[in-house]
MARDOKE-518692 format. One record per atom (N, C-alpha, C): residue number from 1; residue in three letters; chain; x, y, z. Coordinates in Angstrom, 2 decimals, always signed. Layout:
[NUM, 'ALA', 'A', [X, Y, Z]] ...
***
This chain:
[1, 'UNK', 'A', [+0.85, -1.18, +0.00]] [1, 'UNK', 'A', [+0.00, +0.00, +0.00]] [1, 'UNK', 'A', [+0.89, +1.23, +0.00]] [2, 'UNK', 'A', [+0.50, +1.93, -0.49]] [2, 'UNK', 'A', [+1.36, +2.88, -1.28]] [2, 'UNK', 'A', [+1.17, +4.21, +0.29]] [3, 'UNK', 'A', [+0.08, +4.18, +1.04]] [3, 'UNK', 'A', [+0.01, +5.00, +1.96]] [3, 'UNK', 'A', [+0.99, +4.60, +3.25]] [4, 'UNK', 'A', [+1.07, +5.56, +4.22]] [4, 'UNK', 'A', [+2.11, +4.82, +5.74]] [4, 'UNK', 'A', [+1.30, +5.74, +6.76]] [5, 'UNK', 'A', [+1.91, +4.70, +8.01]] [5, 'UNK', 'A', [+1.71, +5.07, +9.01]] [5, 'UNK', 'A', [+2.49, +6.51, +9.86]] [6, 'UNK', 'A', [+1.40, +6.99, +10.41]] [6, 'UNK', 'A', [+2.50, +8.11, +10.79]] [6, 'UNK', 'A', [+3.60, +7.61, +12.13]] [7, 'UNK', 'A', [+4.34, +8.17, +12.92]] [7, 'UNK', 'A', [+5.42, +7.62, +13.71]] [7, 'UNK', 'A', [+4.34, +6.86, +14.45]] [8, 'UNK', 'A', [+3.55, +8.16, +14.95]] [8, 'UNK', 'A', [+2.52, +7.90, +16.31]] [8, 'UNK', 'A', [+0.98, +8.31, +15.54]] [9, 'UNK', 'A', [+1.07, +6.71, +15.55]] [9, 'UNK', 'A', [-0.33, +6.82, +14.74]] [9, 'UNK', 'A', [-1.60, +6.69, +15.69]] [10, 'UNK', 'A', [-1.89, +6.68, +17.28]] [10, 'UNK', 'A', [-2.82, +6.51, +17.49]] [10, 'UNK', 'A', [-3.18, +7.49, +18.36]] [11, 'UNK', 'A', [-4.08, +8.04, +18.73]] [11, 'UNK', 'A', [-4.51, +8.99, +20.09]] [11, 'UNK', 'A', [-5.67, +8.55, +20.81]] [12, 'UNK', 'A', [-5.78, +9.13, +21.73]] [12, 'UNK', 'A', [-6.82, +8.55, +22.63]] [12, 'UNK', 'A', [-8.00, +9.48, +22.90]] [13, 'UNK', 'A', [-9.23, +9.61, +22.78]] [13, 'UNK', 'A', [-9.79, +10.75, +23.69]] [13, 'UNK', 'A', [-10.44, +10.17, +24.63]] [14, 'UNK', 'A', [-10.89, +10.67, +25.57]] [14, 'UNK', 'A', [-12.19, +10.81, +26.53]] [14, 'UNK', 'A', [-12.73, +9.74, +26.70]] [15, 'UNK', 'A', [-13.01, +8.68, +27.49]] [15, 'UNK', 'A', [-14.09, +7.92, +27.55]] [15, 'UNK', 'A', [-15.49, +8.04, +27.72]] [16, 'UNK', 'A', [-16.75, +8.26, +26.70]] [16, 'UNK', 'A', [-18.10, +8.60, +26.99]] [16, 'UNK', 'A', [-18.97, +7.35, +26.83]] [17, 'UNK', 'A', [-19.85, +7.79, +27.24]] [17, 'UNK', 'A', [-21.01, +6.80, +27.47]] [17, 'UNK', 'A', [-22.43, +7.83, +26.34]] [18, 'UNK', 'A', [-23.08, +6.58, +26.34]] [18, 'UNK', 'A', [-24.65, +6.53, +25.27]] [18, 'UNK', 'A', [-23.94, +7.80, +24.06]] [19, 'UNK', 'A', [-23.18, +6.54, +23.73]] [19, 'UNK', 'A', [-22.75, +7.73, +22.17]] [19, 'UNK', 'A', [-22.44, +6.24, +21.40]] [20, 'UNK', 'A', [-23.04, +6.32, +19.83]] [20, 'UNK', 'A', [-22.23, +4.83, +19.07]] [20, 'UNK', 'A', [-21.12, +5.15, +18.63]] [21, 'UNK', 'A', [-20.82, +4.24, +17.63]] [21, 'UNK', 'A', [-19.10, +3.97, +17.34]] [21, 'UNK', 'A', [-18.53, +4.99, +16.69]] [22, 'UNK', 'A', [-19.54, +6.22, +16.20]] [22, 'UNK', 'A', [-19.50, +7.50, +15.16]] [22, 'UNK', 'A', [-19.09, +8.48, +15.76]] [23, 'UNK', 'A', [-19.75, +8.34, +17.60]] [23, 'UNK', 'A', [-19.32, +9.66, +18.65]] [23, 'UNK', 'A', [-20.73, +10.12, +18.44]] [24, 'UNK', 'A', [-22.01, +9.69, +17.77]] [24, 'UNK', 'A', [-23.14, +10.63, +17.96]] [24, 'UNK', 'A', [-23.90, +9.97, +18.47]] [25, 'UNK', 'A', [-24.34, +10.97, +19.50]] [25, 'UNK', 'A', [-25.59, +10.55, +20.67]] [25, 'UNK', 'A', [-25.78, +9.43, +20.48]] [26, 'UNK', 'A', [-26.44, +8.41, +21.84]] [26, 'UNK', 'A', [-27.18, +7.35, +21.30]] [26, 'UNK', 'A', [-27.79, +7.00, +22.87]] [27, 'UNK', 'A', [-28.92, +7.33, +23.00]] [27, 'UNK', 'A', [-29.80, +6.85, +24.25]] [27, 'UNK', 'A', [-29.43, +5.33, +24.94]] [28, 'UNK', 'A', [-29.15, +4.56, +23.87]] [28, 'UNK', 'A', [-29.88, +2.86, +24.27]] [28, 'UNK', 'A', [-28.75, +2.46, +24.27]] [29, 'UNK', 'A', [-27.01, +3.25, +23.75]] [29, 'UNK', 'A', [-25.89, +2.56, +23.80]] [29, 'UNK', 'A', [-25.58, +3.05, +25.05]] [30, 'UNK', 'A', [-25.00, +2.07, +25.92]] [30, 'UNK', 'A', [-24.80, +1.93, +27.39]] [30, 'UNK', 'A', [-23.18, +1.32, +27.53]] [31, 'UNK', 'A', [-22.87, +1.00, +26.42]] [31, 'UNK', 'A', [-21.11, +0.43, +26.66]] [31, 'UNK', 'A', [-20.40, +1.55, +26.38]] [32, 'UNK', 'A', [-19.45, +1.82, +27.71]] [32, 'UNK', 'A', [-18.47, +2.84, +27.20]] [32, 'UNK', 'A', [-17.72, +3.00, +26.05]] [33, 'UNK', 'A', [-17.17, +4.26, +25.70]] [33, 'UNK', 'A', [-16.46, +4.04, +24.39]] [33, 'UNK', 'A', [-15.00, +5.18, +24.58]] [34, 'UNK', 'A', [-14.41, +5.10, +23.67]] [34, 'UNK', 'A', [-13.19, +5.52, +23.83]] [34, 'UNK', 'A', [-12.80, +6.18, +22.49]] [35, 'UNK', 'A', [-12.67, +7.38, +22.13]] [35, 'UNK', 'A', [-12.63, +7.87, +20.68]] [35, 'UNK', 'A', [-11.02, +7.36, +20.23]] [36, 'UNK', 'A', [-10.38, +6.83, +19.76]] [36, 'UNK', 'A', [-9.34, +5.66, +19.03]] [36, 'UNK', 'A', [-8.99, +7.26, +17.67]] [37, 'UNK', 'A', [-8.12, +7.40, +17.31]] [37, 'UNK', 'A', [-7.84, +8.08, +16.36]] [37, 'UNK', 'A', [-6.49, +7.89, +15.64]] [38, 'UNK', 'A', [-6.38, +7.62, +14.35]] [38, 'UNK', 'A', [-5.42, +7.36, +13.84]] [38, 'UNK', 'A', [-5.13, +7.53, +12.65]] [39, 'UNK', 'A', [-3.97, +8.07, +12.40]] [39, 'UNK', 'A', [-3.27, +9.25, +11.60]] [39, 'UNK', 'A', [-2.67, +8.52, +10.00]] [40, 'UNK', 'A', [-3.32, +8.47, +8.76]] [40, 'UNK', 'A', [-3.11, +7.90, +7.62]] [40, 'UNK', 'A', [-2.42, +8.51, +6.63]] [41, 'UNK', 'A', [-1.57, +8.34, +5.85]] [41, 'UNK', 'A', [-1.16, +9.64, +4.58]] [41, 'UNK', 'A', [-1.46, +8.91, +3.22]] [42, 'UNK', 'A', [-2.73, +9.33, +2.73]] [42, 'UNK', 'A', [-3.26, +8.88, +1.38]] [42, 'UNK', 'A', [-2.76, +9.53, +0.49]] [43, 'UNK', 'A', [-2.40, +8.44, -0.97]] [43, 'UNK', 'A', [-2.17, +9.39, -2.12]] [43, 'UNK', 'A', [-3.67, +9.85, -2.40]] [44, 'UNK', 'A', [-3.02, +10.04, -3.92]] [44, 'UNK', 'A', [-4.24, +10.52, -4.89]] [44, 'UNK', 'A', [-5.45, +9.47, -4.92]] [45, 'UNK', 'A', [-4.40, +8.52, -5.50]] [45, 'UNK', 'A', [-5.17, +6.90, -5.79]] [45, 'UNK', 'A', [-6.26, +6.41, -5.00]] [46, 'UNK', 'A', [-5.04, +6.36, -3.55]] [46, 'UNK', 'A', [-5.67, +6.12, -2.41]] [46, 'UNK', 'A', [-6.88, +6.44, -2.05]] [47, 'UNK', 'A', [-7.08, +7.75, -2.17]] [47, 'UNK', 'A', [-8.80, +8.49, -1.79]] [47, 'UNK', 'A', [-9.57, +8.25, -3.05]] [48, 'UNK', 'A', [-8.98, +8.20, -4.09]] [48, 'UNK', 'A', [-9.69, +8.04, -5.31]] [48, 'UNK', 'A', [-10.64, +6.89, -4.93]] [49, 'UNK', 'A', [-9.60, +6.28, -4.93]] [49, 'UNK', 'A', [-10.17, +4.63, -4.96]] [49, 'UNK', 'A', [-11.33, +4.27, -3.86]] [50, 'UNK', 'A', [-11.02, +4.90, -2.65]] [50, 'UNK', 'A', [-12.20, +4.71, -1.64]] [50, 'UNK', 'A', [-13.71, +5.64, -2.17]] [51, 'UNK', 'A', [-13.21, +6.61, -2.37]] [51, 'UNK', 'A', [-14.41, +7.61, -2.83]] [51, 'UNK', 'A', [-15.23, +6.83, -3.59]] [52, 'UNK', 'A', [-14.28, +6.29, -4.94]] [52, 'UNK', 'A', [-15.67, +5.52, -6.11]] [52, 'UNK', 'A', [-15.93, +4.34, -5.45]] [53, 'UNK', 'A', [-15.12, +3.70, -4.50]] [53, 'UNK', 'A', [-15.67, +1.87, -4.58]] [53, 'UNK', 'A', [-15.94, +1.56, -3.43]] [54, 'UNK', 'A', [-15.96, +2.27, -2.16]] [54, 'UNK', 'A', [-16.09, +2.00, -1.07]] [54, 'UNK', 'A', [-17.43, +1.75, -0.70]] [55, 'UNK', 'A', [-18.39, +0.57, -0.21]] [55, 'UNK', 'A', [-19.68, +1.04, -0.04]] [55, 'UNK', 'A', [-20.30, +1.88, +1.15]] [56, 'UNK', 'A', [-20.54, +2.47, +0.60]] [56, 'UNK', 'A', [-21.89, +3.43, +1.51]] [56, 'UNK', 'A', [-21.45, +4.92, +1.26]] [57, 'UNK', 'A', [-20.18, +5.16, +0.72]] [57, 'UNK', 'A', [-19.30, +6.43, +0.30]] [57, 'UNK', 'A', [-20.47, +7.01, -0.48]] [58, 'UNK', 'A', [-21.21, +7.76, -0.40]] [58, 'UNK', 'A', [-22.39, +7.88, -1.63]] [58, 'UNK', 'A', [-21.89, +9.39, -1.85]] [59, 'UNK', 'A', [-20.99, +9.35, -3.32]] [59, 'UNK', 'A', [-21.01, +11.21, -3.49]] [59, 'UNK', 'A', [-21.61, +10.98, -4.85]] [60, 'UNK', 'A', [-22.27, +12.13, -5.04]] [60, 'UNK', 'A', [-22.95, +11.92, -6.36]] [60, 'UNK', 'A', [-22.75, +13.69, -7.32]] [61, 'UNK', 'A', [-22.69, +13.60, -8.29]] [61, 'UNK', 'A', [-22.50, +14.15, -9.35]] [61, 'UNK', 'A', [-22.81, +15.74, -8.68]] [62, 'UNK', 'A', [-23.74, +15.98, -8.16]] [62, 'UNK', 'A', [-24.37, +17.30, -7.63]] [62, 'UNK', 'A', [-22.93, +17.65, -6.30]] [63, 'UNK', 'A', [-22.83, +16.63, -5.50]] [63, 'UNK', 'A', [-21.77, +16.95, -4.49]] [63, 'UNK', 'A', [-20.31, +17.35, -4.92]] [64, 'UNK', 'A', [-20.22, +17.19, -6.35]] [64, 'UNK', 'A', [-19.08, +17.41, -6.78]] [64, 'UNK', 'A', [-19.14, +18.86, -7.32]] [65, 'UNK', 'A', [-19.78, +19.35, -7.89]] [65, 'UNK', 'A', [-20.14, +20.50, -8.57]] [65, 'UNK', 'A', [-20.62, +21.52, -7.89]] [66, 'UNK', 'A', [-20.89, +21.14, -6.33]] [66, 'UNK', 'A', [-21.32, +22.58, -5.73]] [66, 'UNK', 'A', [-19.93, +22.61, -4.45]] [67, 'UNK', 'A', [-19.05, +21.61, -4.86]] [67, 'UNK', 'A', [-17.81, +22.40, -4.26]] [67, 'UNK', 'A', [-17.99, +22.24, -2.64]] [68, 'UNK', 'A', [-19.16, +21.43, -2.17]] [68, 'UNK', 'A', [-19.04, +20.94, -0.93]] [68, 'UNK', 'A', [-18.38, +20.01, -0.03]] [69, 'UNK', 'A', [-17.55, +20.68, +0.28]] [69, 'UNK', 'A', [-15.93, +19.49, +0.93]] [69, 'UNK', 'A', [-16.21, +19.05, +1.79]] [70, 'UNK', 'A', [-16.97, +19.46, +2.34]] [70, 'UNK', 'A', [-17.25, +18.74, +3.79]] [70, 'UNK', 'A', [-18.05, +17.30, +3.72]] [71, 'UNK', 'A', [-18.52, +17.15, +2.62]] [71, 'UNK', 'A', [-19.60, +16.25, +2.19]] [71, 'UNK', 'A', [-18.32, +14.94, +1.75]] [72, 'UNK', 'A', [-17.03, +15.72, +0.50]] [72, 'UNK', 'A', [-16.07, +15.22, +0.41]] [72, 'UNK', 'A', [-15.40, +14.51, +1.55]] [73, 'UNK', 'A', [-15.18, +15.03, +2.50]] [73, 'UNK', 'A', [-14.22, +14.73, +3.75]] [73, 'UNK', 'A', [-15.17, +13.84, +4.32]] [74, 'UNK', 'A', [-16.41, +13.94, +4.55]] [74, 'UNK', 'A', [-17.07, +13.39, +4.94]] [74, 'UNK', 'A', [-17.23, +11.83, +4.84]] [75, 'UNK', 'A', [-17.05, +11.78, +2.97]] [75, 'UNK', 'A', [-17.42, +10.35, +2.98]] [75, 'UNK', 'A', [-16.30, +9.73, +2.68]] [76, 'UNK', 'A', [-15.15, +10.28, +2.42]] [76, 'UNK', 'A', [-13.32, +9.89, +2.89]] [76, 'UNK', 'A', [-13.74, +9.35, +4.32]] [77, 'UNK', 'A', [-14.16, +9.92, +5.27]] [77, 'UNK', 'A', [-13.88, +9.29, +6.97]] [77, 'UNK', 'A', [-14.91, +8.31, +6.74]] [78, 'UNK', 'A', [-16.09, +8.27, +6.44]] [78, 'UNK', 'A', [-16.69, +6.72, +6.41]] [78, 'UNK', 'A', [-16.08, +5.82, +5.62]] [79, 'UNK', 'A', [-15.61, +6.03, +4.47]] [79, 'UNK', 'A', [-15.18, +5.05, +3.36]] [79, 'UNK', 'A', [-13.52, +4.70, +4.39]] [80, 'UNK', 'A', [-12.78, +5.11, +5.04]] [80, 'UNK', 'A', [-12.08, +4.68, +5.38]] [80, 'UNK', 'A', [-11.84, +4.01, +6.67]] [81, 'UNK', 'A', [-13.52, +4.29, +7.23]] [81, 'UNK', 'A', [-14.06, +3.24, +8.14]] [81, 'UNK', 'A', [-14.28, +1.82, +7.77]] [82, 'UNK', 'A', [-14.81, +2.01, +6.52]] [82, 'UNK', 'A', [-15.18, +0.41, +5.90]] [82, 'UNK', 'A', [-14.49, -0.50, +5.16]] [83, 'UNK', 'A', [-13.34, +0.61, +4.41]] [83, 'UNK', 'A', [-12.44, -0.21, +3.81]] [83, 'UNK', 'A', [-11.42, -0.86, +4.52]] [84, 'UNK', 'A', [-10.73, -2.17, +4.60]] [84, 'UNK', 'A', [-9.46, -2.62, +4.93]] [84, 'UNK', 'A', [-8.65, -2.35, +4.17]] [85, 'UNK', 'A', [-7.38, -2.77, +4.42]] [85, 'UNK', 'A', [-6.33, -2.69, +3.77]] [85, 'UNK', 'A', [-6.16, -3.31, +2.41]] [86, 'UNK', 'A', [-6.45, -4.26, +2.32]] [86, 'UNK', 'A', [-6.30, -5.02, +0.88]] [86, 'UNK', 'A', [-7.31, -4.64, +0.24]] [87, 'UNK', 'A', [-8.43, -4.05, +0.34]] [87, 'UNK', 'A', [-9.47, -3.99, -0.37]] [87, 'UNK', 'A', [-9.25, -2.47, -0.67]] [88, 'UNK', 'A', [-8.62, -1.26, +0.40]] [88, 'UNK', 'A', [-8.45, -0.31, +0.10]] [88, 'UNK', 'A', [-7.40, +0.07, -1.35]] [89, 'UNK', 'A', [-6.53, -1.31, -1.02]] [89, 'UNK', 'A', [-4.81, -1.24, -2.18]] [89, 'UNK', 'A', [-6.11, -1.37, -3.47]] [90, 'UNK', 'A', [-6.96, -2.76, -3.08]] [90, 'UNK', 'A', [-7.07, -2.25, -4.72]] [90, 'UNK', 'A', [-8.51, -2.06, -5.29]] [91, 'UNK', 'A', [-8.72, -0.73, -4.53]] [91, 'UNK', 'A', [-9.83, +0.18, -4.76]] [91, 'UNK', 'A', [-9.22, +1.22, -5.49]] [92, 'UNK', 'A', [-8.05, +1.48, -4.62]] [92, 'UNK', 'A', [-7.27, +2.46, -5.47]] [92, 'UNK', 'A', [-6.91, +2.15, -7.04]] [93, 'UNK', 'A', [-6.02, +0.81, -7.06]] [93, 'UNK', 'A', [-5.47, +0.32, -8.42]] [93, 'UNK', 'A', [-6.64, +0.22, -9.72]] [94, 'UNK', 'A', [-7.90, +0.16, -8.94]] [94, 'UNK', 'A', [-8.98, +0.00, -9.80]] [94, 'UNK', 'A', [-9.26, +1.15, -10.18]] [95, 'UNK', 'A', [-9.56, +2.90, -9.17]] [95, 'UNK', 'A', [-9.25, +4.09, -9.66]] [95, 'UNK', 'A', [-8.97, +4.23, -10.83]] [96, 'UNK', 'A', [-7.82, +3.97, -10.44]] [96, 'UNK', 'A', [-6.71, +4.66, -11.46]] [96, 'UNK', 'A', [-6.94, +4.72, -12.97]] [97, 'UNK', 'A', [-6.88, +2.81, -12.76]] [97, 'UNK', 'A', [-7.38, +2.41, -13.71]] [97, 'UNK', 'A', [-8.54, +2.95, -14.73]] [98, 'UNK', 'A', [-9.64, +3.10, -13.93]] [98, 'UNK', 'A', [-10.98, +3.89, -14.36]] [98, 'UNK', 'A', [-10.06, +5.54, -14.53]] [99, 'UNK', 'A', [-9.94, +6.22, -13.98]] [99, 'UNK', 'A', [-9.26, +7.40, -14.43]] [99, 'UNK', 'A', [-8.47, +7.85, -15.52]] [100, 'UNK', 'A', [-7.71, +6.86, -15.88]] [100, 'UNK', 'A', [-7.33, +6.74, -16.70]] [100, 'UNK', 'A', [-7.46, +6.21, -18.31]] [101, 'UNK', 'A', [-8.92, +5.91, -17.74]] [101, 'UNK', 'A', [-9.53, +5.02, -19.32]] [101, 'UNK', 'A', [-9.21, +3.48, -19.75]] [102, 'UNK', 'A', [-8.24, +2.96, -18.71]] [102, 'UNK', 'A', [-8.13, +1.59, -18.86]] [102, 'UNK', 'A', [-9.36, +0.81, -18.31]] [103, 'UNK', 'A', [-10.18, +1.22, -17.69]] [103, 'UNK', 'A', [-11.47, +0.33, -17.33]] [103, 'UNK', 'A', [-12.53, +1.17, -17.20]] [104, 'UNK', 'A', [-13.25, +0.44, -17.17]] [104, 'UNK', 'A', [-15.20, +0.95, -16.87]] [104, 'UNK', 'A', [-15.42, +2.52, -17.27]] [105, 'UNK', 'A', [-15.08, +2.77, -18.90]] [105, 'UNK', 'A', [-15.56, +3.86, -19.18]] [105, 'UNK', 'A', [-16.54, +4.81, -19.17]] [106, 'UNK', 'A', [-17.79, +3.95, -18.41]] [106, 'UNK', 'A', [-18.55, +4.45, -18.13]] [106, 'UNK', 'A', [-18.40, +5.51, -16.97]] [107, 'UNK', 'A', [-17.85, +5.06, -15.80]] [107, 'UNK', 'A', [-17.37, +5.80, -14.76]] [107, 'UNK', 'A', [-16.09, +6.91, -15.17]] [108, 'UNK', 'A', [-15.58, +7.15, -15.88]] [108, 'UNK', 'A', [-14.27, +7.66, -16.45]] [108, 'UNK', 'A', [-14.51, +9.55, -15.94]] [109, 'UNK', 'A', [-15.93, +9.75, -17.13]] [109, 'UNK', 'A', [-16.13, +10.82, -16.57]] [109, 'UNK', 'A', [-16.08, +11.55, -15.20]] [110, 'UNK', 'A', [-16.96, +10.74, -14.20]] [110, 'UNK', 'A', [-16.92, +11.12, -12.88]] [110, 'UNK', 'A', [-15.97, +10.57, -12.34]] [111, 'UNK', 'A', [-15.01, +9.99, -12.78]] [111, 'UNK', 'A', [-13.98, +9.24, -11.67]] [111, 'UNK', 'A', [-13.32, +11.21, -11.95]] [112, 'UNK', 'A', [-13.53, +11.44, -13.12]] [112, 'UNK', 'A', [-11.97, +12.96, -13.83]] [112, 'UNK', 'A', [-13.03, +13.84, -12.82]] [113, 'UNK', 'A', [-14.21, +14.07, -12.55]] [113, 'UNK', 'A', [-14.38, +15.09, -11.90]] [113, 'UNK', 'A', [-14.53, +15.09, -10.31]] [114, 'UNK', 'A', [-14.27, +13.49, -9.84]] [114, 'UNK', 'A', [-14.41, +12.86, -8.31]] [114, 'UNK', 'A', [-12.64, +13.58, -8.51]] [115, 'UNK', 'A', [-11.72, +13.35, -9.31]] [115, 'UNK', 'A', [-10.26, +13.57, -8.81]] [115, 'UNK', 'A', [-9.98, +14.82, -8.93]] [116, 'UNK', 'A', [-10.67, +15.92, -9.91]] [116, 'UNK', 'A', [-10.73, +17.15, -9.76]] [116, 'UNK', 'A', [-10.70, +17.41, -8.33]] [117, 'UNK', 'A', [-12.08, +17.06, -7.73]] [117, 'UNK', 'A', [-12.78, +17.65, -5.97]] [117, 'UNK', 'A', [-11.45, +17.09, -5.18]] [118, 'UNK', 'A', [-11.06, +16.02, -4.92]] [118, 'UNK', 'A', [-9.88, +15.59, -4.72]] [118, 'UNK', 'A', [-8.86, +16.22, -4.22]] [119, 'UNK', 'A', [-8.38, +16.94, -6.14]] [119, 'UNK', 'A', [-7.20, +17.56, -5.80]] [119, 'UNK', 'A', [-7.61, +19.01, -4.95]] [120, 'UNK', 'A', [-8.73, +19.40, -5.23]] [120, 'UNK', 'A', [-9.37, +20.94, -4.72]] [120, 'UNK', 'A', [-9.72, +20.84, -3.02]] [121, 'UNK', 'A', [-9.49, +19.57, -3.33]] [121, 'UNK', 'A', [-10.17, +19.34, -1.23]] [121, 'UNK', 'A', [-8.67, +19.25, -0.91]] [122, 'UNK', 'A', [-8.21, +17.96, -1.13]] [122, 'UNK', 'A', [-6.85, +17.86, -0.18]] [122, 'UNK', 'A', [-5.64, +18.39, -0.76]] [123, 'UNK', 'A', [-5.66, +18.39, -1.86]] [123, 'UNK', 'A', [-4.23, +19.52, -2.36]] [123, 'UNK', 'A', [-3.47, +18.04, -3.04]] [124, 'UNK', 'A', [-4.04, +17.00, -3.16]] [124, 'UNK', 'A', [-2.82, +15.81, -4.08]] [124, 'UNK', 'A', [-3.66, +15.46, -5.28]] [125, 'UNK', 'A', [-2.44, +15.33, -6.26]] [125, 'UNK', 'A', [-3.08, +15.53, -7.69]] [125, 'UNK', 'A', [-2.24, +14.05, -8.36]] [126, 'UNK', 'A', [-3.02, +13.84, -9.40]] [126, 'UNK', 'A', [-2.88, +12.55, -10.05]] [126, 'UNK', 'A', [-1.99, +12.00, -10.06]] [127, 'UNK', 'A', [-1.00, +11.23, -10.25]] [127, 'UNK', 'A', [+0.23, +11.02, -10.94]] [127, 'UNK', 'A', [+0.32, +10.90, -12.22]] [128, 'UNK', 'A', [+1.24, +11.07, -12.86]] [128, 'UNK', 'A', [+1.17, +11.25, -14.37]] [128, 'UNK', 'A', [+1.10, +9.71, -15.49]] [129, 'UNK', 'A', [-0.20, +9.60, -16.35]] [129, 'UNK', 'A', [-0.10, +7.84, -16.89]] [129, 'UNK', 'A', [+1.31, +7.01, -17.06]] [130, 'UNK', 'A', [+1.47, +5.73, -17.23]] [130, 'UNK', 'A', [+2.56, +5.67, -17.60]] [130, 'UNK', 'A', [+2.82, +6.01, -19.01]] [131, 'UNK', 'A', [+3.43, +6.09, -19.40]] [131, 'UNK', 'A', [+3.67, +6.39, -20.81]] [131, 'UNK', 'A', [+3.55, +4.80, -22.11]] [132, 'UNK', 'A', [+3.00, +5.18, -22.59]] [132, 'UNK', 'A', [+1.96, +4.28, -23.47]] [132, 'UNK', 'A', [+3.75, +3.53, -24.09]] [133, 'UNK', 'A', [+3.67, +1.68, -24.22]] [133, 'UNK', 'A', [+4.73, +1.15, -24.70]] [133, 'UNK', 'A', [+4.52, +1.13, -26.06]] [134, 'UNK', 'A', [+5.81, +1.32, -26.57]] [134, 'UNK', 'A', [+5.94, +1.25, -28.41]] [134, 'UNK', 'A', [+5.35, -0.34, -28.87]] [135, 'UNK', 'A', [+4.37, -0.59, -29.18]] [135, 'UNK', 'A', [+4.51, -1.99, -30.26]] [135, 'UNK', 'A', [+5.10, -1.97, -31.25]] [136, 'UNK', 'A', [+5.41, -3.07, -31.55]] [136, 'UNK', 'A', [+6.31, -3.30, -32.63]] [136, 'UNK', 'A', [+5.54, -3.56, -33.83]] [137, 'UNK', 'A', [+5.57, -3.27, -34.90]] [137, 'UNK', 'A', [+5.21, -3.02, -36.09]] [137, 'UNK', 'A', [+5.00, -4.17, -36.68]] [138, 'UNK', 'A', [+3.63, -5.26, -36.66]] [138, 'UNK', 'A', [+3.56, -6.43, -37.44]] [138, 'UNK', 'A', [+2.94, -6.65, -38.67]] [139, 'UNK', 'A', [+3.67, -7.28, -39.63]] [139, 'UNK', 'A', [+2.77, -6.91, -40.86]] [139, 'UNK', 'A', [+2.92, -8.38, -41.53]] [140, 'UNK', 'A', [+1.33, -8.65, -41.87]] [140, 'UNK', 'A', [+0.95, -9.93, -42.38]] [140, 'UNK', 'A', [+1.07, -9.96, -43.84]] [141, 'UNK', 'A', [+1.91, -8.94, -44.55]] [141, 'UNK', 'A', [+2.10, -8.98, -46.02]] [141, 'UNK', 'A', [+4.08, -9.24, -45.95]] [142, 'UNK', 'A', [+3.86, -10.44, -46.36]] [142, 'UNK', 'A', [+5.68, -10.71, -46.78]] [142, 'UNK', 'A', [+5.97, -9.95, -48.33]] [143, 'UNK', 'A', [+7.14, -9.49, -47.89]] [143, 'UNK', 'A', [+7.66, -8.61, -49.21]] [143, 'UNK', 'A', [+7.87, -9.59, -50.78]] [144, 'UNK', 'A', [+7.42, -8.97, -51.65]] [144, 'UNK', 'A', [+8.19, -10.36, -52.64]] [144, 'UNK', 'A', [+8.34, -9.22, -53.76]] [145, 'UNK', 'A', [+10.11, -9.73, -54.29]] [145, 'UNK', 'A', [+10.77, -9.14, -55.37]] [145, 'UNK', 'A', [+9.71, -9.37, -56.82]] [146, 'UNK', 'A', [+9.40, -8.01, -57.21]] [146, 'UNK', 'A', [+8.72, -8.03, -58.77]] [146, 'UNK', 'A', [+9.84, -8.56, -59.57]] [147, 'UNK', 'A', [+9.03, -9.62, -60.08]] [147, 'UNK', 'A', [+9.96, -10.26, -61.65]] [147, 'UNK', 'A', [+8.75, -9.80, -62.70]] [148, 'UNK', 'A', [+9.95, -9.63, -63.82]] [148, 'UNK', 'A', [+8.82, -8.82, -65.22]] [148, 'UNK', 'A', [+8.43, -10.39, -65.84]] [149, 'UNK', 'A', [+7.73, -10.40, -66.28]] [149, 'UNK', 'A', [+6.70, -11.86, -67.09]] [149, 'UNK', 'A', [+7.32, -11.64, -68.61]] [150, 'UNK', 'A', [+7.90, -12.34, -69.06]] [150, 'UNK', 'A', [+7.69, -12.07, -70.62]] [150, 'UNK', 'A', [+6.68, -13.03, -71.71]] [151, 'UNK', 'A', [+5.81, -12.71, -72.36]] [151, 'UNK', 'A', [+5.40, -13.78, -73.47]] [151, 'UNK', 'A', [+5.36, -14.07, -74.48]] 
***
């Protein structure tokens, strides 16, 4: 995974009571809780990839276009509630992929304007494609020397 841990990746807050696992209110939850916090450094990919494939991440076409980050950030902290690690590596690789036009062109569009908000929310921007490999030139016509016919 292309992201790391920070030195001191965890903090602690407060222990509260009748709050769920989110920190918001909750009457009927009665088990203490302990706010757990811990410190991630995502690429581009990285958030890319959770944003489009993560479930329950729901940003939709309107959230992108009215420039509401908080909505952005928002569903970055759930989507990186739900994703694990291996599924996060290749949520991302699948991104990219879609971003780049190697898969599900259908999504292509909104993956270019999900990585726009992206770069405009957190400040990290694409990495550059790889650069397309030369094929080699195959040709199913063998050359053959003209001989003149005489009759």
């Amino acid at each position: 995974m292309h992201g790391s841990l920070a030195t001191q990746p965890l903090t602690i807050g407060a222990v509260q009571t009748f709050v769920d696992v989110w920190g918001e209110p909750e009457v009927t939850e009665t088990a203490p809780r302990v706010a757990v916090q811990m410190t991630l450094h995502l690429s581009f990919a990285e958030i890319l990839g959770r944003l489009l494939f993560s479930p329950g991440a729901l940003l939709m076409q309107e959230d992108l276009e009215s420039g509401n980050e908080e909505k952005i950030v928002g569903c970055l902290w759930f989507a990186m509630a739900q994703a694990n690690v291996n599924d996060a590596e290749d949520y991302a690789d699948m991104a990219m992929d879609v971003y780049y036009g190697r898969r599900r062109r259908d999504l292509r569009d909104f993956a270019a304007r999900l990585g726009a908000a992206v770069t405009r929310t957190f400040g990290v921007t694409a990495p550059q494609p790889p650069a397309p490999t030369a094929a080699p030139v195959l040709s199913l016509v063998t050359p053959v020397a003209a001989k003149a016919v005489v009759a």
